[in-house]
C-alpha positions in Angstrom: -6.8 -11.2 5.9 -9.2 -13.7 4.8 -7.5 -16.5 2.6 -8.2 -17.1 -1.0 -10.7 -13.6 -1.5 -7.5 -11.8 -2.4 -6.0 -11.4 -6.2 -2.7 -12.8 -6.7 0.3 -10.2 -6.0 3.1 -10.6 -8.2 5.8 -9.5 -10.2 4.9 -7.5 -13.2 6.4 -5.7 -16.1 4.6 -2.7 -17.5 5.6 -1.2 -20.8 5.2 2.3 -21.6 3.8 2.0 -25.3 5.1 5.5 -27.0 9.0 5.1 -25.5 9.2 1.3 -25.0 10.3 1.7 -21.6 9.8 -1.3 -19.2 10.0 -1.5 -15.4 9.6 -4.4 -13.1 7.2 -4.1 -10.2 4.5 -5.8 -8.4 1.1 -5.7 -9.3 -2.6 -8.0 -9.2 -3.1 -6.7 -13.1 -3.5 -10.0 -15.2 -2.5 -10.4 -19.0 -1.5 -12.9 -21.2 1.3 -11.2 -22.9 4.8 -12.3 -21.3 8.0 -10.7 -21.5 11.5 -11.8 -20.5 13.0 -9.8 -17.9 17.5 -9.3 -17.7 17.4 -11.8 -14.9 16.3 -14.4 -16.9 13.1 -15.0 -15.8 9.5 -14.5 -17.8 6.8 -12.2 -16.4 3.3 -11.1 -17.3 3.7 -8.3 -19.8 1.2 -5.2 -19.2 1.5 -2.1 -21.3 0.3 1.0 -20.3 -0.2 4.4 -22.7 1.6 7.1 -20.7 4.3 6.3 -17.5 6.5 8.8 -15.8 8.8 8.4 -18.4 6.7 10.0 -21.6 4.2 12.3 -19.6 4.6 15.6 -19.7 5.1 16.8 -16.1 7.4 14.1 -15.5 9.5 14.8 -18.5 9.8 18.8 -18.1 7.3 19.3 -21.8 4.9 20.2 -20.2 3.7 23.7 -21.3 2.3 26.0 -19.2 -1.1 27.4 -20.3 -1.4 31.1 -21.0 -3.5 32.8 -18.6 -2.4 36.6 -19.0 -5.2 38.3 -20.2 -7.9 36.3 -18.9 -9.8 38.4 -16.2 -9.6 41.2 -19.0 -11.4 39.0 -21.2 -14.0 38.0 -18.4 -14.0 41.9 -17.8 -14.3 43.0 -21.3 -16.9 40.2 -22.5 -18.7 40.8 -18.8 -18.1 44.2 -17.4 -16.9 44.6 -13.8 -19.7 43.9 -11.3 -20.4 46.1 -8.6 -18.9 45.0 -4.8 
């Protein structure tokens, strides 16, 4: 790799903003906010809207979408088409 094109690759923090969770990873996302981590040390603070921890899939929510009755809609609104 060329030196000095490449963004700086460092630890980060990212916050999950509706359950407050943080987890420590690395990242090249830049902000100014700053957050002390347990060990003691400060790093750049980026919070995000929705992590594994508060989206649905992830957290077993998740509803499932109704799809009985659906063709018979099409076919009632539409009528069967001929094959």
């Amino acid at each position: 790799m060329k030196p000095g094109i490449h963004p700086d690759y460092r630890p980060v923090v990212f916050r999950d903003a509706s359950t407050g969770k943080e987890f420590l990873t690395r990242s090249t996302a830049d902000s100014e906010l700053t957050v002390e981590w347990s060990d003691g040390r400060t790093y750049p603070l980026i919070v995000v809207d929705v992590t594994s921890d508060s989206h649905p899939f992830w957290t077993g929510s998740a509803r499932l979408v109704d799809r009985t009755g659906r063709v018979e809609r099409f076919r009632r609104r539409y009528g069967e088409r001929g094959r």
